[in-house]
C-alpha positions as CSV (number, residue, x, y, z in Angstrom):
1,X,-48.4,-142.6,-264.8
2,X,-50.4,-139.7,-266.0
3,X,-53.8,-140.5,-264.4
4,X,-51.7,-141.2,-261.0
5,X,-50.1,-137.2,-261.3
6,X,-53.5,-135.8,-262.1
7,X,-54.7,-137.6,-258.9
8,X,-52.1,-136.8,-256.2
9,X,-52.6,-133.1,-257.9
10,X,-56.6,-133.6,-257.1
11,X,-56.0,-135.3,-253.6
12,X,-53.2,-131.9,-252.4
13,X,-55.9,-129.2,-253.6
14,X,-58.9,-130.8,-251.4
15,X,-56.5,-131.5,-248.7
16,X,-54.5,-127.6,-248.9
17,X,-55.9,-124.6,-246.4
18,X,-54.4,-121.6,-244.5
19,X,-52.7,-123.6,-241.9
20,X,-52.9,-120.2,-240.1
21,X,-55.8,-119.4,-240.3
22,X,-57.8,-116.8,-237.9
23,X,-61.0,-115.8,-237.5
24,X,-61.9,-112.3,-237.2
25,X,-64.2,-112.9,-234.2
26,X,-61.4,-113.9,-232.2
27,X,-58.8,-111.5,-232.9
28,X,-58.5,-108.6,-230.7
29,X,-57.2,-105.1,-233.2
30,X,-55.7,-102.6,-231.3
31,X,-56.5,-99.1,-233.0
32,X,-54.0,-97.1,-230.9
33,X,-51.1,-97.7,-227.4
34,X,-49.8,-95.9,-225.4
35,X,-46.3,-96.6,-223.3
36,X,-46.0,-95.0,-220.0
37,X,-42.7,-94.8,-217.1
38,X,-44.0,-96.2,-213.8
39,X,-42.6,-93.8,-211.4
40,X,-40.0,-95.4,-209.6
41,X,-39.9,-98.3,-210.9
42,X,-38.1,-99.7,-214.5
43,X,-41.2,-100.8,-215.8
44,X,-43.5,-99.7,-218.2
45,X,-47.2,-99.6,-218.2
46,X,-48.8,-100.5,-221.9
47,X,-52.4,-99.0,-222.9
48,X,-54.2,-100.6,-225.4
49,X,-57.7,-99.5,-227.4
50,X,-59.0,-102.3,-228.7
51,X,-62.2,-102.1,-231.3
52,X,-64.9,-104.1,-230.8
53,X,-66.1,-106.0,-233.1
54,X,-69.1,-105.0,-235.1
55,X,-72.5,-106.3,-233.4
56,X,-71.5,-105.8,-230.3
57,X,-74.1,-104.1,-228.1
58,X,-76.5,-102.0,-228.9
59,X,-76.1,-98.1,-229.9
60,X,-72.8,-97.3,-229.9
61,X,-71.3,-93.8,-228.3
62,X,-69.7,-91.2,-230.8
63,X,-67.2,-89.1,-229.2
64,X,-68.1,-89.0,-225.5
65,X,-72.0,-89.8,-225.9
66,X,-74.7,-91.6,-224.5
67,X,-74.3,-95.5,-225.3
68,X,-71.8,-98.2,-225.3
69,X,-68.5,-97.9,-226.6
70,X,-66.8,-99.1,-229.1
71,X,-63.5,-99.8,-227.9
72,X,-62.2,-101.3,-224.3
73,X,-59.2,-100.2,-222.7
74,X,-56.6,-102.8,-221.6
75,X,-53.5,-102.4,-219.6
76,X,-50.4,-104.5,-218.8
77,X,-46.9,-103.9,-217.1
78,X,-43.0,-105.3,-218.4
79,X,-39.8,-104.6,-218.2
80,X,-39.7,-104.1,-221.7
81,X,-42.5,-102.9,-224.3
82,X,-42.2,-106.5,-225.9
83,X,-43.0,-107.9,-222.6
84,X,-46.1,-105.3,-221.6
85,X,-47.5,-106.8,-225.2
86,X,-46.7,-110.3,-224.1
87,X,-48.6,-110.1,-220.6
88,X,-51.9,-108.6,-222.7
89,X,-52.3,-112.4,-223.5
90,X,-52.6,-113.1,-220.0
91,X,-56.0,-111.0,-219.7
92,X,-57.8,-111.9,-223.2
93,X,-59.6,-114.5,-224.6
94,X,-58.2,-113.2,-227.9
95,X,-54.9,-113.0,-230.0
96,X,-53.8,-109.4,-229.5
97,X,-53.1,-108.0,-233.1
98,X,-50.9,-104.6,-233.4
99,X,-50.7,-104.4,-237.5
100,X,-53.7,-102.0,-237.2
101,X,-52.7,-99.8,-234.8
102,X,-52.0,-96.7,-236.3
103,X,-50.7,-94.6,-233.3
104,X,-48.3,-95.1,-230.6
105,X,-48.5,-92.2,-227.7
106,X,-45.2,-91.5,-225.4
107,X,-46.2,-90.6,-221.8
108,X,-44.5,-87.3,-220.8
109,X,-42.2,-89.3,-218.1
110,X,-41.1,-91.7,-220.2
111,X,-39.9,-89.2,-223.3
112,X,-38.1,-87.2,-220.5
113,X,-36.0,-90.4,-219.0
114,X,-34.8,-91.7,-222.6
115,X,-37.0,-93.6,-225.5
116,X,-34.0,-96.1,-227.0
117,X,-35.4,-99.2,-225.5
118,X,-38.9,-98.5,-226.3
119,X,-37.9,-97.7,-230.1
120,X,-35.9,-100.9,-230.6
121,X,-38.8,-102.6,-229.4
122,X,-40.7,-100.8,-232.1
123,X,-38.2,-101.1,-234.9
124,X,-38.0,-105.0,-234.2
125,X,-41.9,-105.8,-233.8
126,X,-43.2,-107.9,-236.8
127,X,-46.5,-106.0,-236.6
128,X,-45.0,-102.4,-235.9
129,X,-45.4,-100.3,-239.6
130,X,-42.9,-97.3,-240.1
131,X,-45.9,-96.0,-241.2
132,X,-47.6,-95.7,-237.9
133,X,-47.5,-91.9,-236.4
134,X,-45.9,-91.3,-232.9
135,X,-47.3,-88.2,-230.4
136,X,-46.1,-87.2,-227.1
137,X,-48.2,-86.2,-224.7
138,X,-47.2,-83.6,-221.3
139,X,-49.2,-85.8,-219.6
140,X,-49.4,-89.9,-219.0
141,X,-50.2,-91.6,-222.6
142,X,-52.5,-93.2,-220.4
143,X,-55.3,-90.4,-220.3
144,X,-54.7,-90.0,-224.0
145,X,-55.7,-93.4,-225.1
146,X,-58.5,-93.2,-223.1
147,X,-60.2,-90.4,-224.0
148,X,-63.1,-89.9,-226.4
149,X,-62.8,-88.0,-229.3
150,X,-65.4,-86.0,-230.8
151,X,-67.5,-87.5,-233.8
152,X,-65.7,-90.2,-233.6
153,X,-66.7,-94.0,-232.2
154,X,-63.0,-95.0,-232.0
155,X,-61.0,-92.7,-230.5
156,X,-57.7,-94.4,-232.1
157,X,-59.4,-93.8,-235.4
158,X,-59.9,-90.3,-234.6
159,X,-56.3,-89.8,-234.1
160,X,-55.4,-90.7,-237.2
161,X,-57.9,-89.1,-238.9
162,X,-56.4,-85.8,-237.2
163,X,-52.6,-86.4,-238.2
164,X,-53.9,-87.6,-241.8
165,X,-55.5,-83.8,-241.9
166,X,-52.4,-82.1,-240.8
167,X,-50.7,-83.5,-244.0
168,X,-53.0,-81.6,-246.2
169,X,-52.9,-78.2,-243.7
170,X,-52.5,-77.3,-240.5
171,X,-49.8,-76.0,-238.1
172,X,-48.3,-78.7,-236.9
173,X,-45.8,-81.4,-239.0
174,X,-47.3,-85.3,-238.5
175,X,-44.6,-87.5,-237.7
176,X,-44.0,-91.0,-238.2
177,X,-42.2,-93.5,-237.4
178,X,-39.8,-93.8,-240.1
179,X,-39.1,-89.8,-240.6
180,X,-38.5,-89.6,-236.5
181,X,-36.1,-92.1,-236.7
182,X,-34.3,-90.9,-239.7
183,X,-34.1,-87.4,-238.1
184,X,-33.0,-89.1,-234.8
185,X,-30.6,-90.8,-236.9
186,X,-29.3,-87.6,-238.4
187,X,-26.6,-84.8,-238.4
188,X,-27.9,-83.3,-235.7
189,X,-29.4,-86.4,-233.0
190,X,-32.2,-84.3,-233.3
191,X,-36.2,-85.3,-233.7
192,X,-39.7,-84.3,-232.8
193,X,-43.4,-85.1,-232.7
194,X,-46.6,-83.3,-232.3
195,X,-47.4,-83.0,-228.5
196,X,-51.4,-84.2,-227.5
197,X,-52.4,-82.5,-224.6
198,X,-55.8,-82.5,-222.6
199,X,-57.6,-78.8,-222.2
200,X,-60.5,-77.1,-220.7
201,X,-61.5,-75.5,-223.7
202,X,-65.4,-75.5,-223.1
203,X,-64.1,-73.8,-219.0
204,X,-62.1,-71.3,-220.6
205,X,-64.7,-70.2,-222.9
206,X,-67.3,-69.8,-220.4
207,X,-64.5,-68.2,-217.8
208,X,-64.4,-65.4,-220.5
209,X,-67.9,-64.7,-221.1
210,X,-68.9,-64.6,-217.6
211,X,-66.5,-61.6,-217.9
212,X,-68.5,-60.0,-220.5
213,X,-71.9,-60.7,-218.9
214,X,-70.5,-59.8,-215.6
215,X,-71.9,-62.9,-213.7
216,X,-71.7,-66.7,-213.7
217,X,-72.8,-68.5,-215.9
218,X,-75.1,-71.8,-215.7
219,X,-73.8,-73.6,-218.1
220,X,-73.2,-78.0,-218.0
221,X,-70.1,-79.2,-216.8
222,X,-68.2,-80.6,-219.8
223,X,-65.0,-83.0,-220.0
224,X,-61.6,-81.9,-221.2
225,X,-60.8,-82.1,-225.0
226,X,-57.7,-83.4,-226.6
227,X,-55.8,-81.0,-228.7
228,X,-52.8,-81.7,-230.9
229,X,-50.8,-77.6,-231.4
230,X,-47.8,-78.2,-230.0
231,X,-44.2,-80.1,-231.2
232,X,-42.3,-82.1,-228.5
233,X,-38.2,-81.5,-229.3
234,X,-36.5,-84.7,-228.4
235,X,-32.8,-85.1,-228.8
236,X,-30.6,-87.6,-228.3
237,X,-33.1,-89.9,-227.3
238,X,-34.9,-87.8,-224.7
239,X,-37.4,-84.9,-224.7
240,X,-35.4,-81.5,-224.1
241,X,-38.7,-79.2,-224.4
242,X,-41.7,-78.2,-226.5
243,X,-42.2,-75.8,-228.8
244,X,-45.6,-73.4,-228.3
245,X,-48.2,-72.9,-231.0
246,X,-46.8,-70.0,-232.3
247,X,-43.3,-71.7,-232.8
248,X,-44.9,-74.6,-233.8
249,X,-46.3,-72.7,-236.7
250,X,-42.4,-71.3,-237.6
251,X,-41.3,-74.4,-237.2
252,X,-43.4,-76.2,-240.0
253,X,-42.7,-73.0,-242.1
254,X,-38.9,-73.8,-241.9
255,X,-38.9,-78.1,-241.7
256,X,-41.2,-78.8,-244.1
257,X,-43.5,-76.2,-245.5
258,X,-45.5,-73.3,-245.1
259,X,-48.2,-74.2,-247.4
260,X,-51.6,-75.0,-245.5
261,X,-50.8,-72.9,-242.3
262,X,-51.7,-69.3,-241.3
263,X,-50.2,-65.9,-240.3
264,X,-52.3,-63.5,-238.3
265,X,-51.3,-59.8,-239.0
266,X,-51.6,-57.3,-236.2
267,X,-52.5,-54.7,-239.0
268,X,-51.8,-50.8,-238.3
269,X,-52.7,-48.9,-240.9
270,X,-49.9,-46.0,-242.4
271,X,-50.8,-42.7,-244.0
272,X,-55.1,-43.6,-243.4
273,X,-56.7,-41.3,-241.6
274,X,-59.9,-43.6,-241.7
275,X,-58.8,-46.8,-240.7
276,X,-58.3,-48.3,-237.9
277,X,-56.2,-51.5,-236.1
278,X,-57.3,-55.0,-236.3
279,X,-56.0,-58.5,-237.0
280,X,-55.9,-59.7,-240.9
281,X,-55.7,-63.4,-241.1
282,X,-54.1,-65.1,-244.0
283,X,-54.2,-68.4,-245.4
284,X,-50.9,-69.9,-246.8
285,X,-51.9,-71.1,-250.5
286,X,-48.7,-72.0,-251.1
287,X,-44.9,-71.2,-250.2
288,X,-41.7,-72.6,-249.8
289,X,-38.6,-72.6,-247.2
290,X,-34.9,-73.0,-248.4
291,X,-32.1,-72.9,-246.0
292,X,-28.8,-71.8,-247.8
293,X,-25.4,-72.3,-244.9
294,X,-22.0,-69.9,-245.8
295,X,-19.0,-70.8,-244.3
296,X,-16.4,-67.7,-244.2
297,X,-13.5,-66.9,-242.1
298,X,-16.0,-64.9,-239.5
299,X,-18.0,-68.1,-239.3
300,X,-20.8,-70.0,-240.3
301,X,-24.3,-68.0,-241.6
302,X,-27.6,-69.6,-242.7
303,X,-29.5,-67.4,-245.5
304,X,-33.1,-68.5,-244.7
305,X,-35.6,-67.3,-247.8
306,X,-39.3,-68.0,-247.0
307,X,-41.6,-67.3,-250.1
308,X,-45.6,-67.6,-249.8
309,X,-49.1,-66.8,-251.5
310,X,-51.2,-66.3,-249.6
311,X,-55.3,-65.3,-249.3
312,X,-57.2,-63.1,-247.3
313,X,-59.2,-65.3,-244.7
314,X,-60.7,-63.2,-242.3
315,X,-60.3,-58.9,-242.2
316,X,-61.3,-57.0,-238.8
317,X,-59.7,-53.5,-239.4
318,X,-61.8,-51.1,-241.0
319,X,-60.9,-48.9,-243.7
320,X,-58.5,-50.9,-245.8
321,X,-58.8,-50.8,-249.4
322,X,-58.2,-53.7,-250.7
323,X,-58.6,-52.6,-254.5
324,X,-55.7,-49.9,-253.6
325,X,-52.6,-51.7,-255.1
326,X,-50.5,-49.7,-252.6
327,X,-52.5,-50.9,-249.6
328,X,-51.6,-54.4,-251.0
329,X,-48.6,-53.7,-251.1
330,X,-48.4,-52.2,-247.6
331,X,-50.4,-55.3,-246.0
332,X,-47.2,-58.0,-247.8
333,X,-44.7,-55.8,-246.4
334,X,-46.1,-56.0,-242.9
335,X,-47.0,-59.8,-243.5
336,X,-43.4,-60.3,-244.4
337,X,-42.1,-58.4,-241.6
338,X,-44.7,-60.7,-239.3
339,X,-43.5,-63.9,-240.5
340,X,-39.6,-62.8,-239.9
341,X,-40.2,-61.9,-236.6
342,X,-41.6,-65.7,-235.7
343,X,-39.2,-67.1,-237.7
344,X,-36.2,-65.5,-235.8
345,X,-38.2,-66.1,-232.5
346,X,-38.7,-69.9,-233.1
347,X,-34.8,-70.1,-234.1
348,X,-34.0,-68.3,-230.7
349,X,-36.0,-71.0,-228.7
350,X,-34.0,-74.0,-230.8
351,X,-30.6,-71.6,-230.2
352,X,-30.8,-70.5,-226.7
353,X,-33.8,-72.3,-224.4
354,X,-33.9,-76.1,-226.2
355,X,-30.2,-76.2,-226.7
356,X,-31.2,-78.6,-229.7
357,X,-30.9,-78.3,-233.9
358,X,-34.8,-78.8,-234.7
359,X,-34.8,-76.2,-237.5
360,X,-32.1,-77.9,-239.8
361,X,-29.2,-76.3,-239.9
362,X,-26.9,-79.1,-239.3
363,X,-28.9,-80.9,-242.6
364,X,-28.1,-77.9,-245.1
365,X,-24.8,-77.5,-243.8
366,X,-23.8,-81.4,-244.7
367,X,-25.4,-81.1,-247.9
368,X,-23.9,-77.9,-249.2
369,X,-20.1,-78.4,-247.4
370,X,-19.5,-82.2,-246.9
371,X,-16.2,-81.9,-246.0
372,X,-16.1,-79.0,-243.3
373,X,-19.2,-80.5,-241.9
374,X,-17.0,-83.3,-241.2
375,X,-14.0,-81.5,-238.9
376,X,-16.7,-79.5,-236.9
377,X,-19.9,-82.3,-236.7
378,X,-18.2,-83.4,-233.3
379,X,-18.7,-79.9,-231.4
380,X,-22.1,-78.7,-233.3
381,X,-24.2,-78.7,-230.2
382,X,-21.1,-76.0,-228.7
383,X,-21.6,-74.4,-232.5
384,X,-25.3,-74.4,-233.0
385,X,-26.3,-71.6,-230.7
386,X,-23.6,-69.4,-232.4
387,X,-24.6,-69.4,-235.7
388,X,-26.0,-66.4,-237.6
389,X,-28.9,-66.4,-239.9
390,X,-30.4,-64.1,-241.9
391,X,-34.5,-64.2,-242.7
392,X,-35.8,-63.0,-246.2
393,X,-39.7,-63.3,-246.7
394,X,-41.8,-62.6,-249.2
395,X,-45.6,-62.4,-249.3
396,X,-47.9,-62.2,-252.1
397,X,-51.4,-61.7,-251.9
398,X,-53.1,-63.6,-254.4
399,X,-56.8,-62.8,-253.3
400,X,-59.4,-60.9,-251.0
401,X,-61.4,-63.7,-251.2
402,X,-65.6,-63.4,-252.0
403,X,-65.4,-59.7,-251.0
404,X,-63.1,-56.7,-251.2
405,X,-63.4,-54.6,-248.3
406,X,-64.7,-55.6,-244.4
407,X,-67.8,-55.9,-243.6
408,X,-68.9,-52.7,-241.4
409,X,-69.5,-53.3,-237.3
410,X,-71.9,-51.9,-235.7
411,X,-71.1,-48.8,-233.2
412,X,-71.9,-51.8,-230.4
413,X,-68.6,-53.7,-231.8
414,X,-66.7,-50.5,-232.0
């Protein structure tokens, strides 16, 4: 009875395998999609970047140059995004696989008309990760998929490699999947994701030193680059506005943190008769936000304390004395007075323009009164644009970096 076990357990290992089993070669990874509106019609228009597989081709192209790519583009229509994924089967030779794809891009049109079918879709997919970063785009999520990125052989890779960075500093707060649902899912109804747009940078650059030269300048024609500076507001399932890169900036100091951005200081020197005005930029080191509501009979106020240490990145006025403990002291007041002055400008766009609760308020007020939050949750897009704040900032510098003072200009740059 023995010897028959040990066989039957012999014959089921050499007869066992991955009954699903794939090969690689004929799988078709998509890196990044995109979901477009088809105007005037209920349909939506998928883009897919698909990787090719390595070996294929000669020398590949890195970020717009010569050579083959490394990616195709691949397109498909539905009534639903389930369906657009469906019909990509109709057009390759390969199983489409989406649990690589590390970005999904919302075409302007679409985020403006309402996003709740296209998230269910998401949420429900098998292959979709909460994990996955979503942008908006002010133009069709079409162009965005498509374009190169510098450096890079996959574009889709190059995407993520952006938002990864933004984690560790920048201006802008990555989102993903699951925090922009959670915030959709909120007090307030209220989300948002960094906005990808396509700009002339390399036209705008030459525009302005044509001016200097005073005449044209022959100079190669180059494409349009993406840039990611901006935050798409979306509420309630739709996109009410965007915030500009200057807001944007607030915005992350107040949402999440504002450690790994930057304050420019439009510095005007006080009691120096030997210095002159120029921009100081800082680097955030480190710093913290805390948003602290009051509830009193005259009605609600939000105590907004914004705390940061910060270094001196680049100086362009002369004559500041950066040994002088009261210039020092002089330069955090002013940087303190800066970052209130965005802060309150950002929280006037979200009060009076957007219409929409994307610095937090309605978050801090739940968690610090439960119960009032309850009798008044109802009307808190009528309450929102009311409310009072106060700003309190504090800067401290914790270094001049390599050098104390600016280097001199010459009398050319003066």
């Amino acid at each position: 009875m023995r010897k028959l076990a040990l066989i039957l357990v012999c014959i089921s290992l050499l007869t066992t395998g991955c009954w699903d089993y794939q090969e690689v070669d004929r799988l078709a990874t998509v890196l990044a999609l995109g979901i477009d509106r088809i105007p005037g019609s209920k349909n939506i228009l998928l883009t897919v970047q698909i990787g090719k597989p390595e070996g294929k081709g000669s020398s590949k192209q890195i970020g717009g140059q010569g050579g083959e790519k490394s990616y195709i583009i691949m397109n498909s229509e539905g009534k639903s995004l389930s369906e657009a994924i469906l019909s990509l089967g109709k057009q390759s030779t390969r199983r489409i696989v989406l649990s690589h794809c590390k970005t999904a891009v919302l075409g302007r049109d679409l985020a403006e008309t309402g996003i709740g079918e296209i998230l269910d879709d998401l949420k429900r997919a098998r292959e979709s990760r909460r994990t996955n970063w979503i942008l908006t785009t002010d133009k069709t999520a079409k162009e965005i998929i498509e374009k190169d990125i510098a450096l890079e052989q996959l574009p889709g890779r190059g995407l993520d490699h952006i938002l990864q960075n933004f984690k560790k500093a920048g201006q802008v707060v990555p989102m993903n999947f699951n925090d922009f649902f959670a915030r959709l899912n909120g007090e307030s109804h209220v989300s948002f994701t960094p906005l990808a747009q396509l700009e002339d940078i390399d036209k705008q650059v030459t525009n302005q030193l044509a001016k200097v030269v005073g005449r044209s300048l022959d100079t190669e024609e180059k494409p349009k680059t993406l840039t990611i500076g901006k935050t798409a507001i979306f509420k309630n399932l739709r996109m009410v506005g965007v915030l500009n890169e200057d807001d944007t900036r607030a915005h992350k100091w107040l949402v999440d943190s504002p450690k790994g951005s930057s304050i420019t200081l439009a510095y005007a020197p006080q009691a120096q008769t030997n210095g002159d005005k120029g921009d100081i930029i800082f680097e955030i080191e480190d710093g913290q936000t805390t948003i602290t509501p009051h509830i009193t009979e005259e009605g609600i106020t939000m105590n907004i304390e914004c705390t940061t240490k910060v270094l001196i990145h680049e100086l362009t006025a002369t004559g500041v004395n950066l040994v002088d403990p009261k210039v020092v002291a002089q330069l955090e007041l002013q940087t303190a007075e800066t970052m209130k002055l965005q802060l309150e400008h950002t929280i006037n766009t979200a009060q009076k323009e957007l219409k929409s609760d994307c610095v937090g308020f309605a978050e801090n007020l739940h968690d610090y009164y439960p119960l009032e939050w309850k009798q008044i949750k109802d009307n808190w897009d009528d309450i929102f644009p009311t409310v009072d704040y106060q700003i309190f900032c504090k800067v401290k510098i914790l270094s001049s970096g390599t050098i104390s003072n600016p280097t001199l200009r010459s009398e050319s740059e003066e």
